[in-house]
SEMIMAR-253657 format. One record per residue (C-alpha): residue number from 1; residue in one letter; chain; x, y, z. Coordinates in nm, 4 decimals, decimal comma. Last residue first. Example, Ala and Ser with C-alpha at 12.3 -4.5 7.8 and 13.67 -1.06 7.14 Angstrom:
BEGIN
i; aa; ch; u; v; w
2; S; A; 1,3670; -0,1060; 0,7140
1; A; A; 1,2300; -0,4500; 0,7800
This chain:
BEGIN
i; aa; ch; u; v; w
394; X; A; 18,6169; 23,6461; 16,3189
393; X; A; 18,7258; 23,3594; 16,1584
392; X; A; 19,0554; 23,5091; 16,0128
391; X; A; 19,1375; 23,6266; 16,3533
390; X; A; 19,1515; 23,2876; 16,4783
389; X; A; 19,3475; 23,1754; 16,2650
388; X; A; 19,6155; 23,4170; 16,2969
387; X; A; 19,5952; 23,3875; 16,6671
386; X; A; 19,6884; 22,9963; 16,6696
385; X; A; 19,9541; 23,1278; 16,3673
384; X; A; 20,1232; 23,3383; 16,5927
383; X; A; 20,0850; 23,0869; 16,9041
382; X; A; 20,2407; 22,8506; 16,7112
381; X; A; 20,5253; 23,0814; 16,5992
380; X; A; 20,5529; 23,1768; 16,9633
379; X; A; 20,6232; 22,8186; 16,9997
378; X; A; 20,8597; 22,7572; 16,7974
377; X; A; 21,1173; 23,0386; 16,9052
376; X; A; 21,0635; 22,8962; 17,2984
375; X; A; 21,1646; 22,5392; 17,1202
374; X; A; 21,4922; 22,7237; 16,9545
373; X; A; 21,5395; 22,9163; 17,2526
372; X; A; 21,5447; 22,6129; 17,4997
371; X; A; 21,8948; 22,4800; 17,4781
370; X; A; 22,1264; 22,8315; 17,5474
369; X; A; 21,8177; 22,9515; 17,7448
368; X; A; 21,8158; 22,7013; 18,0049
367; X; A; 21,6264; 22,9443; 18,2312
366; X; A; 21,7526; 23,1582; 18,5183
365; X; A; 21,4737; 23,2701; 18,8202
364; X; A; 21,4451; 23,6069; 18,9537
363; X; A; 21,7826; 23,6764; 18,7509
362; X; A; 21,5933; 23,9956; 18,6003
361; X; A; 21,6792; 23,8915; 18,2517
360; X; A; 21,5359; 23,5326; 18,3214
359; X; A; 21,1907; 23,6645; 18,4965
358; X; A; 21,2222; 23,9212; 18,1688
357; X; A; 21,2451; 23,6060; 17,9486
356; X; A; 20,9288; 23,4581; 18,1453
355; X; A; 20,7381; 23,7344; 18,1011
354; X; A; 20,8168; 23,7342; 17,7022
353; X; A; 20,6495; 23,3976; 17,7194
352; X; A; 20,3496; 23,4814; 17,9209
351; X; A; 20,2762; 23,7526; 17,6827
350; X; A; 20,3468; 23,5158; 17,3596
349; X; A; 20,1037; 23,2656; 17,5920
348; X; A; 19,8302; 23,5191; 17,6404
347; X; A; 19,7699; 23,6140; 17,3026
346; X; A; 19,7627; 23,2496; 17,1595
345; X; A; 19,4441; 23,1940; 17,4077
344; X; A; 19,3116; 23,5187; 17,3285
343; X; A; 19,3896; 23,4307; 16,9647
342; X; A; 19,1313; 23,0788; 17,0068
341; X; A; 19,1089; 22,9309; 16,6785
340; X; A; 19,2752; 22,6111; 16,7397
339; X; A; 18,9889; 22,3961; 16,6049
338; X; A; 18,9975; 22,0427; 16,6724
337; X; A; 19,1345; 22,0720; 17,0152
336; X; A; 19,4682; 21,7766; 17,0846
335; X; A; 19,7453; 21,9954; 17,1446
334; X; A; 19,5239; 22,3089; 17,3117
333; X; A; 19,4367; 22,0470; 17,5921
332; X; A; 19,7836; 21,9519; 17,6948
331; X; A; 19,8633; 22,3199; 17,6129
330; X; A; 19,6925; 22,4237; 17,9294
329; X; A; 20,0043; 22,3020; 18,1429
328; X; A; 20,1914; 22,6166; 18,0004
327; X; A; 20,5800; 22,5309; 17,9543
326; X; A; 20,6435; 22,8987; 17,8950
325; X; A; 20,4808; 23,0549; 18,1986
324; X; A; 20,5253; 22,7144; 18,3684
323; X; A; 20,9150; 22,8138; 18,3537
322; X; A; 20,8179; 23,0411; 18,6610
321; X; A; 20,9038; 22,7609; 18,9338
320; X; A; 20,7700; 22,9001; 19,2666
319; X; A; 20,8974; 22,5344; 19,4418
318; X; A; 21,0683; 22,2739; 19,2526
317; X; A; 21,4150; 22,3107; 19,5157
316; X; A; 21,2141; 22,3165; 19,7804
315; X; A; 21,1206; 21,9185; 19,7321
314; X; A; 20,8758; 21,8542; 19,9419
313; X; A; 20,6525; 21,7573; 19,6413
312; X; A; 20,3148; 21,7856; 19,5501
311; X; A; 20,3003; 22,1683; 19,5210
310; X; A; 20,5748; 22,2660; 19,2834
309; X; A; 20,6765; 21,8740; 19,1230
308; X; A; 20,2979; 21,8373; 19,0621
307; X; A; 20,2724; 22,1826; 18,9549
306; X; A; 20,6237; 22,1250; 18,7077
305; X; A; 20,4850; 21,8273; 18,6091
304; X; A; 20,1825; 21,9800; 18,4285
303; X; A; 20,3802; 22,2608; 18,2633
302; X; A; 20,6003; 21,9685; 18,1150
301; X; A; 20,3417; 21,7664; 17,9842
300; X; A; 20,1814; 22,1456; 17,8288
299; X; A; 20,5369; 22,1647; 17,6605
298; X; A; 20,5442; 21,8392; 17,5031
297; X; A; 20,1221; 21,8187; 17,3959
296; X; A; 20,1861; 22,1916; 17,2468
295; X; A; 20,5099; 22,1040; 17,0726
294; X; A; 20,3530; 21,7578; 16,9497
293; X; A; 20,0503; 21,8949; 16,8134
292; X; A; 20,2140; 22,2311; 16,6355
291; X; A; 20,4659; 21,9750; 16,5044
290; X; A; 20,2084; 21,7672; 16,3470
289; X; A; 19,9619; 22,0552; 16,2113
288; X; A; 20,2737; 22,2197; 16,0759
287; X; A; 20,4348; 21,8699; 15,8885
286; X; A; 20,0346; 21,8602; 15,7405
285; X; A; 20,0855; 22,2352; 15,6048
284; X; A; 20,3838; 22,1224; 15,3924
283; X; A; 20,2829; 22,2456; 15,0626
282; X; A; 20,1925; 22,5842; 15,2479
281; X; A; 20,5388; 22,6320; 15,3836
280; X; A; 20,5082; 22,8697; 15,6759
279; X; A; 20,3915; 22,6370; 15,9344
278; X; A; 20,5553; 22,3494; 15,8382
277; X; A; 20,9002; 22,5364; 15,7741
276; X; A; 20,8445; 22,7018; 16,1600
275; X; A; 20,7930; 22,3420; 16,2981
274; X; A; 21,0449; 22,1325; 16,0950
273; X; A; 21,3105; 22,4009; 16,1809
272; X; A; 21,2216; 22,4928; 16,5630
271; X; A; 21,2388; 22,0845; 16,6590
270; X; A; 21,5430; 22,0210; 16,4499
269; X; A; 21,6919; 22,3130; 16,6478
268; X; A; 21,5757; 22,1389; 16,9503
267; X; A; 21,7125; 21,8466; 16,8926
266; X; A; 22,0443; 22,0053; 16,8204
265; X; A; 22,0511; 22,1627; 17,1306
264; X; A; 21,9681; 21,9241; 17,3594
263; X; A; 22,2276; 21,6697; 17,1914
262; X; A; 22,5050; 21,8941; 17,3172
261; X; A; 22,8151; 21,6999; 17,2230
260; X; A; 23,0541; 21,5761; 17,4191
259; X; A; 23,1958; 21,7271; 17,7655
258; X; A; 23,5392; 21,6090; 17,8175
257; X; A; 23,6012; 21,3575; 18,0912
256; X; A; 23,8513; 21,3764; 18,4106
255; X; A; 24,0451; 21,0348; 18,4772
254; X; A; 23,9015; 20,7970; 18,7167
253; X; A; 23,9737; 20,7740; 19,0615
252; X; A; 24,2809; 20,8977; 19,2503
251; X; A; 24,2491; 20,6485; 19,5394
250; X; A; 24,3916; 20,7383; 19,8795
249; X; A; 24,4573; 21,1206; 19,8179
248; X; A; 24,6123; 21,3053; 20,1291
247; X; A; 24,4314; 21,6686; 20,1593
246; X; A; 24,6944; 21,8690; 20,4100
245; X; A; 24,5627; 21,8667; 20,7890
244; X; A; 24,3001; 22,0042; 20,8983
243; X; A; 24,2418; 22,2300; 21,2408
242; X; A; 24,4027; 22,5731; 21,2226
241; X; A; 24,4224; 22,7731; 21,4997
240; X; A; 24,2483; 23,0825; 21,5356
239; X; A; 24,0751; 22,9357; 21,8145
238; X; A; 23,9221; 22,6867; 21,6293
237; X; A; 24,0190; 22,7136; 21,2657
236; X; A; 23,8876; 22,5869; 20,9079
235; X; A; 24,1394; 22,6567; 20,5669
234; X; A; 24,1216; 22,3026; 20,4567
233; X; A; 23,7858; 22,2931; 20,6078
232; X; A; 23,6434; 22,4607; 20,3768
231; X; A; 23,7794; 22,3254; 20,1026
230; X; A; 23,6614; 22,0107; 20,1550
229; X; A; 23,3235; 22,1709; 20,2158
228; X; A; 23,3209; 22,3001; 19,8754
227; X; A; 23,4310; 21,9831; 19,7045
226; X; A; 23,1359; 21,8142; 19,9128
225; X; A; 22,8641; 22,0239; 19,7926
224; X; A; 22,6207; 22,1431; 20,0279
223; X; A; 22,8842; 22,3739; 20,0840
222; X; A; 22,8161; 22,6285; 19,9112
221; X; A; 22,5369; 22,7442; 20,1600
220; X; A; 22,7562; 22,8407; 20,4338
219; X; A; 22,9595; 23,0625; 20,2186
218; X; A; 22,6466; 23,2142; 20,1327
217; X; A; 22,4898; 23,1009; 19,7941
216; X; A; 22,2436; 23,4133; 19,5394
215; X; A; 21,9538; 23,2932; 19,5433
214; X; A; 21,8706; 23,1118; 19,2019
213; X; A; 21,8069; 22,7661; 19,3452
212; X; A; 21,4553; 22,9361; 19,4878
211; X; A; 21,3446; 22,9884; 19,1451
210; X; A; 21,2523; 22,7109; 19,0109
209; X; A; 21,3982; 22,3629; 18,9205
208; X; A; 21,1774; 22,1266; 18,7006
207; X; A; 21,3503; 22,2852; 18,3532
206; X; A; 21,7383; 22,3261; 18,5067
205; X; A; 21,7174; 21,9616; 18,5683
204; X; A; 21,5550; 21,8612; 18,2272
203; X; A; 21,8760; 22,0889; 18,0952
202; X; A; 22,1193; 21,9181; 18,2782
201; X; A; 22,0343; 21,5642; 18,2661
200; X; A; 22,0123; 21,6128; 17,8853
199; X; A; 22,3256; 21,8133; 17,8315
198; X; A; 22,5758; 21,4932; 18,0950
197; X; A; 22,8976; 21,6547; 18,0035
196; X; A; 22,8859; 22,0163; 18,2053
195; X; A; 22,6413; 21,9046; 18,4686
194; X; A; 22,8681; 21,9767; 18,7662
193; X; A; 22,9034; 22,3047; 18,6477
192; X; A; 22,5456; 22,3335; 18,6164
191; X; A; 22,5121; 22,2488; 18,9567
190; X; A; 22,6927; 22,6037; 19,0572
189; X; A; 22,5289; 22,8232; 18,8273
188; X; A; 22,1975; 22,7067; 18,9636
187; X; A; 22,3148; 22,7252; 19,3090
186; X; A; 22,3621; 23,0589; 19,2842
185; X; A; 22,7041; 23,2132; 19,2389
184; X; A; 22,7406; 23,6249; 19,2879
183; X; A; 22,9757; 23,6659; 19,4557
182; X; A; 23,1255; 23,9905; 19,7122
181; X; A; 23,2296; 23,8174; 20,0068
180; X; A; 23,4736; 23,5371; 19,7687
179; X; A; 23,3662; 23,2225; 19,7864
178; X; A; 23,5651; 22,9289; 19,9966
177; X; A; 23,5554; 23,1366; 20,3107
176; X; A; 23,7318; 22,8985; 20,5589
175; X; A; 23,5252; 22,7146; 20,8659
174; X; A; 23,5129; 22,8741; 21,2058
173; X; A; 23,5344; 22,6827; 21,5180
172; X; A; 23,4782; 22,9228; 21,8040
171; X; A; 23,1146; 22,8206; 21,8285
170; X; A; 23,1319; 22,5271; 21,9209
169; X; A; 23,3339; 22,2061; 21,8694
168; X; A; 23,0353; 21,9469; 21,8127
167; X; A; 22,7517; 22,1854; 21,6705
166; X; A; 23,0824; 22,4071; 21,4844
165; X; A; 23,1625; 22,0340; 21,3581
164; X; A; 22,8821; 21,8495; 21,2820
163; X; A; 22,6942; 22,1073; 21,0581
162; X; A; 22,9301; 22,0257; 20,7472
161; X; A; 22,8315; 21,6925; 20,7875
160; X; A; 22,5073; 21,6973; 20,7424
159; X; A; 22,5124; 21,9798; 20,4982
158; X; A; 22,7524; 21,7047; 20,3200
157; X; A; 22,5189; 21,4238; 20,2901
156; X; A; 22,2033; 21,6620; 20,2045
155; X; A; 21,9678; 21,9582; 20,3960
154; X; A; 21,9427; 22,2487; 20,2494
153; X; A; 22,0294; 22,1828; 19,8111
152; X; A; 21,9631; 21,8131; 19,7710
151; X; A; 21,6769; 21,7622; 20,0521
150; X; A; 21,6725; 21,4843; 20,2253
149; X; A; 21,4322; 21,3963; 20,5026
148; X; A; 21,5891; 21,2858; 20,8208
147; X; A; 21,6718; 20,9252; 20,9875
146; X; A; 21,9215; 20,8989; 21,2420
145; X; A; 21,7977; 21,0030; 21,5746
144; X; A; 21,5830; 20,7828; 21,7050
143; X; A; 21,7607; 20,4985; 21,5979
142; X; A; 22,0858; 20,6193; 21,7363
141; X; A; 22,3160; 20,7205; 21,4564
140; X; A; 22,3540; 21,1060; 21,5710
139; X; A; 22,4298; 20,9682; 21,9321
138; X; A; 22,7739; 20,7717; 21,7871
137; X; A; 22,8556; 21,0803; 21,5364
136; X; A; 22,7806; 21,2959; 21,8145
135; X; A; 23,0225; 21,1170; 22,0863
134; X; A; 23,2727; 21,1132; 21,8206
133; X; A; 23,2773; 21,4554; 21,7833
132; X; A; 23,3111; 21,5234; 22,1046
131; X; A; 23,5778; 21,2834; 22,1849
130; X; A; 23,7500; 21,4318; 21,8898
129; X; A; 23,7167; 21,7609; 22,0730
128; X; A; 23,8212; 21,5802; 22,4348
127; X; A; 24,1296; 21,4397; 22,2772
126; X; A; 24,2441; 21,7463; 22,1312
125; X; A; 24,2161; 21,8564; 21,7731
124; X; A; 24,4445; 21,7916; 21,4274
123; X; A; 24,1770; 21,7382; 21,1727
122; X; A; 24,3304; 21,4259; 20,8762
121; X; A; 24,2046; 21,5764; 20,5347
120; X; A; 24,0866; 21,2716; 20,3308
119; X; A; 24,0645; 21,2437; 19,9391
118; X; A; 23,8892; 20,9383; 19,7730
117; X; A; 23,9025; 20,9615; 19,3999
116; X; A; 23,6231; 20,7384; 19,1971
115; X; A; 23,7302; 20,4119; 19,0010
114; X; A; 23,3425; 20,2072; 19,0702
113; X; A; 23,5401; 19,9172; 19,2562
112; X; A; 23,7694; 20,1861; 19,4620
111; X; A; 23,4761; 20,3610; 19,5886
110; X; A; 23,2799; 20,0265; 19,6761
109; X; A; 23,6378; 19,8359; 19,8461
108; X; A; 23,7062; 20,2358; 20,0350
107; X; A; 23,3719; 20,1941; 20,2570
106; X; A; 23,3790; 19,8407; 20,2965
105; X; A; 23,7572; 19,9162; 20,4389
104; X; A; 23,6929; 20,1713; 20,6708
103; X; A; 23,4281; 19,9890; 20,8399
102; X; A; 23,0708; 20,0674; 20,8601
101; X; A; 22,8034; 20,3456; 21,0142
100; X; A; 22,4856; 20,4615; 20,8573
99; X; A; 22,3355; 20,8005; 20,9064
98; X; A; 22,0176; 20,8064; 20,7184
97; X; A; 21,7675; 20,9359; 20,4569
96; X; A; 21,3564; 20,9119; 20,4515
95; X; A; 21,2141; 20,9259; 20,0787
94; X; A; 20,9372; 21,2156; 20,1726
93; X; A; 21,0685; 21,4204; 19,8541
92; X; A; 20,7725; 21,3245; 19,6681
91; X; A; 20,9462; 21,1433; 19,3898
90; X; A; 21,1707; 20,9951; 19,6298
89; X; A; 20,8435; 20,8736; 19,8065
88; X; A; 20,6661; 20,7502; 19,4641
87; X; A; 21,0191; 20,6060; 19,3415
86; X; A; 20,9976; 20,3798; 19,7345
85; X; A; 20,6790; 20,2897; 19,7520
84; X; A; 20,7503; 20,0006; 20,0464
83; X; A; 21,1243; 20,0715; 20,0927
82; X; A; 21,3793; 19,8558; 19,8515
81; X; A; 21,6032; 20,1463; 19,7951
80; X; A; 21,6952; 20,2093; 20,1745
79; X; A; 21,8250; 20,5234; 20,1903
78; X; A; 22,1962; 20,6387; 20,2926
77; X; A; 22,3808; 20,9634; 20,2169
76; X; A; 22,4818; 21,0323; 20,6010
75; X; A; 22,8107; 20,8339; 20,6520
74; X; A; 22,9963; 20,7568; 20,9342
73; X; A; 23,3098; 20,5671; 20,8337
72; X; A; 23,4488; 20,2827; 21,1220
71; X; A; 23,7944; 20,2081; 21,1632
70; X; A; 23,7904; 19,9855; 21,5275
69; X; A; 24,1249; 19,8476; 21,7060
68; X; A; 23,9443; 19,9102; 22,0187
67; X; A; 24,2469; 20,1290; 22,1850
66; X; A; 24,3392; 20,2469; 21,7916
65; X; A; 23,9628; 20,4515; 21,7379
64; X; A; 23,9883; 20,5490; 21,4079
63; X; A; 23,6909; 20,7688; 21,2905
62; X; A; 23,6187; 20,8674; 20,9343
61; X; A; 23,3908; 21,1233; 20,8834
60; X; A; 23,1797; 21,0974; 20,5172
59; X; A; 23,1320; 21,3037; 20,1673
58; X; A; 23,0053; 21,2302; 19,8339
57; X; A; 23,0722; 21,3599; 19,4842
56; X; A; 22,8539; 21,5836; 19,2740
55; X; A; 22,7437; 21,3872; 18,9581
54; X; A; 22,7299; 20,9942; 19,1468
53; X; A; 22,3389; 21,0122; 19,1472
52; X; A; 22,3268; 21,0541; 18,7678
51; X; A; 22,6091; 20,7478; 18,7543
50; X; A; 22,9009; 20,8157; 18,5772
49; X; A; 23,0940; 20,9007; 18,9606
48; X; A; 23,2506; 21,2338; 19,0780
47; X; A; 23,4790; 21,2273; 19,3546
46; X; A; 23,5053; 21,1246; 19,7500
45; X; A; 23,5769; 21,3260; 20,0146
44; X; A; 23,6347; 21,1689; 20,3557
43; X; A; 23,7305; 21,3924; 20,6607
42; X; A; 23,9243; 21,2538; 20,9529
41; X; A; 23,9179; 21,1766; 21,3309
40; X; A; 24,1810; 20,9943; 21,5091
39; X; A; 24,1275; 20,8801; 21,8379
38; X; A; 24,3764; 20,7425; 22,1211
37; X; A; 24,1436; 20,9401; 22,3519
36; X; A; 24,4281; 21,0708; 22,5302
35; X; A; 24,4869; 21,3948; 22,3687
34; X; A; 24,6043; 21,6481; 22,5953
33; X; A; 24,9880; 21,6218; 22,5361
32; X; A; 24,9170; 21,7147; 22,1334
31; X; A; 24,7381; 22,0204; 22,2087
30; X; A; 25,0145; 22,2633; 22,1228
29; X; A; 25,0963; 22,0579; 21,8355
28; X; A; 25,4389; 21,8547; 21,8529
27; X; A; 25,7853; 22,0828; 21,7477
26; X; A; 25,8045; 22,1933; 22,1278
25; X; A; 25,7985; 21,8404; 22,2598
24; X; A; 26,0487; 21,7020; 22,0581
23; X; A; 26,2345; 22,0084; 22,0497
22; X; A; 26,2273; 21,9766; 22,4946
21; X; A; 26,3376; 21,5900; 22,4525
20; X; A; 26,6272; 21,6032; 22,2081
19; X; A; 26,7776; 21,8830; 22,4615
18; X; A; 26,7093; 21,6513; 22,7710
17; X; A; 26,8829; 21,3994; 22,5968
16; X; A; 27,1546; 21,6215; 22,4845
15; X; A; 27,2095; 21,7446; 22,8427
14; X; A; 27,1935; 21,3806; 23,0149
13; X; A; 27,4320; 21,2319; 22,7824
12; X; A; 27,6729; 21,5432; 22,8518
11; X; A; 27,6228; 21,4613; 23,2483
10; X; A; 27,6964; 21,1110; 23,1582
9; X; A; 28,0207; 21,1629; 22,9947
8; X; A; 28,1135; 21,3932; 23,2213
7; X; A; 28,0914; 21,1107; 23,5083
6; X; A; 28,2430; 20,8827; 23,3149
5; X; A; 28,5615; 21,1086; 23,2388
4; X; A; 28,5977; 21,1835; 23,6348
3; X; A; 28,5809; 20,8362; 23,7166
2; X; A; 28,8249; 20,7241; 23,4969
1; X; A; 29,0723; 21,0225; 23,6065
C-alpha cells in the first residue's frame, strides 16, 4: 500500500513538473531558446541639456555582453575638440565625427552629473540578430571605419543609429510611423520646438538656415532626432513581431523649463521705433542717420555670412538660403557711403524684400517672421527715405 502511494506520488510530481515546464516555455518569446550569445542589446536616449549643444538630446546602443562581464555604450556624437583648427573646421562643416566605445557606467556618471533623463528600451531579438548587431557596432568602430562628417539634419548621432538596425537585421525590420502619412512638419518647425526657451539661439538659427530644412520630413527623416527615433522603435517589428521592450527610465533628469521672455522681439521693436521716429522726426534727424547706419551695417553682416555659410560650408542645412534677399550683403557698403542717394539701389531692396515674404508665404523657405518684422518694417523705411533722397536730387 506504501509502495503504491509513493509511486503516485511521483507520477503526480512528474505531471505538475512537466506542466510548470511547458507554461514556462510557452510564456518565454518565441526566439528566446535560440539566443545563445548571452547578449543584451539596448537603446539609450538621453534628454535635453542647458547647453546649446545639449538642445535636442542624444542617443547611443548599449551592449551587455554577461560571458565577458563587459557593458560597453557605442556612441556616434564624438569629435575631438582640441583638433588642429578645430572652430574653423566646425565652422566649415569638415569637423570629422566618430563612433566611440566606453563602459556603461562612464557613460551614465556624465549624464547623471549634468541632471539629464536617460531612457532605454531593452530589443527582444535572437542571439544571432544581437550578434549582428554587435558585430557592426564592433566593425563600425574600426579605425577605418569610424570617422564621418556630421551633418545635423542627414547624417547626425541618431541617423547613425537609426540606420544600424534595418543595415544589421535587414530588410524585414520595419521601424513605427511616428508622423502621421499625411504631415506636413519640416525640420524647421520641428527644431523650433526644441528652441522654444532659448529666442536668441532660435532666431539666429532660423536666420543662417535656408531652404532645404523646409522640406516637408519623411518618417525616416524625423528621426534625426533622438525622441523621434525612440519612438520609433517603440512601435519597430521584424517579422511583424515586435522588437523593444517598454521605455525604462534610469535617471529622470532635470525638471522641464518654461520659456521666458522673448528678448528678440523686444529688441527689435526698440530697433523699428528709434529708427522710424529718427527718420520721420525732423528734430531727431541725427538718431535716423545712426539707426539707418547700424541697420544697414547689421543686416549687410548678416547677408555676408549667410554666402560664406551657403557656399563655404558643407553644411546643407545653409545652402539656397533666400533670407539674403532681406539681409542684403551690399548694405555693408550702403551703411558707411556718404551720400545715400541711390533710389535704384532703395528700389531693389523693397522688391527684394516683398520677394522674400512671398518665398515665406509660399513655404519655399519659412522666415522668423514673429522676431524679424519689426527690423524687416525698418528697413523698408530706410530704403523709402534712401529713394526719397535720391529723387529729390534728381
Amino acid at each position: 500500500m506504501i509502495k503504491k502511494l509513493t509511486l503516485l506520488l511521483l507520477i503526480a510530481c512528474s505531471f505538475f513538473t512537466t506542466i510548470a515546464q511547458t507554461d514556462t516555455v510557452a510564456a518565454a518569446p518565441a526566439d528566446s531558446a535560440a539566443d545563445n550569445s548571452h547578449l543584451r542589446v539596448s537603446l539609450l536616449t538621453c534628454g535635453v541639456g542647458d547647453e546649446i549643444y545639449e538642445t535636442f538630446g542624444h542617443t547611443a546602443i548599449r551592449i551587455t555582453d554577461s560571458v565577458n562581464g563587459t557593458d560597453i555604450v557605442y556612441n556616434y556624437g564624438t569629435f575631438d575638440g582640441y583638433e588642429e583648427n578645430f572652430q574653423m573646421k566646425f565652422m566649415r562643416g569638415k569637423l570629422l565625427y566618430y563612433v566611440s566605445f566606453y563602459p556603461y557606467e562612464s557613460f551614465l556618471a556624465e549624464y547623471t552629473s549634468a541632471k539629464r533623463s536617460v531612457q532605454e528600451q531593452l530589443l527582444h531579438i535572437t542571439g544571432p540578430q544581437k550578434e549582428a548587431i554587435y558585430s557592426f557596432l564592433k566593425n563600425n568602430a574600426r579605425e577605418e571605419y569610424r570617422y564621418y562628417k556630421y551633418d545635423f539634419f542627414f547624417d547626425n548621432c541618431a541617423t547613425r543609429i537609426r540606420d544600424v538596425f534595418p543595415f544589421a537585421l535587414g530588410s524585414k525590420f520595419k521601424y513605427a510611423r511616428v508622423v502621421p502619412e499625411d504631415s506636413r512638419l519640416t525640420f524647421r518647425q520641428i527644431i523650433n520646438e526644441y528652441f522654444y526657451r532659448v529666442h536668441w539661439q532660435r532666431v539666429g538659427v532660423n536666420i543662417l538656415l535656408g531652404s532645404p530644412i523646409d522640406r516637408v520630413m519623411t518618417n525616416a527623416d524625423i528621426m534625426f532626432l533622438p525622441d523621434y527615433l525612440r519612438d520609433g522603435m517603440a512601435g519597430a517589428t521584424l517579422k511583424g513581431k515586435k522588437v523593444a521592450g517598454d521605455v525604462t527610465l534610469i535617471i529622470p533628469g532635470s525638471e522641464h523649463k518654461p520659456a521666458g521672455i522673448n528678448q528678440p522681439l523686444i529688441v527689435m521693436l526698440l530697433v523699428a521705433l528709434l529708427t522710424i521716429t529718427g527718420l520721420l522726426v525732423p528734430s531727431l534727424k541725427g538718431l535716423g542717420k545712426t539707426m539707418t547706419t547700424i541697420v544697414l551695417f547689421v543686416t549687410g553682416l548678416l547677408g555676408t555670412l549667410m554666402l560664406v555659410m551657403w557656399f563655404g560650408t558643407d553644411h546643407q542645412g545653409c545652402h539656397n538660403n533666400w533670407n539674403i534677399l532681406w539681409a542684403l550683403p551690399t548694405n555693408l557698403v550702403m551703411a558707411f557711403a556718404s551720400k545715400r542717394k541711390k533710389g535704384g539701389y532703395a528700389v531693389t531692396g523693397i522688391v527684394l524684400i516683398i520677394v522674400a515674404l512671398i518665398l515665406h508665404l509660399l513655404r519655399i523657405q519659412q522666415m522668423a517672421l514673429y522676431e524679424l518684422w519689426p527690423l524687416l518694417l525698418s528697413l523698408l523705411f530706410i530704403y523709402g527715405m534712401i529713394y526719397k533722397q535720391g529723387k529729390s536730387n534728381t
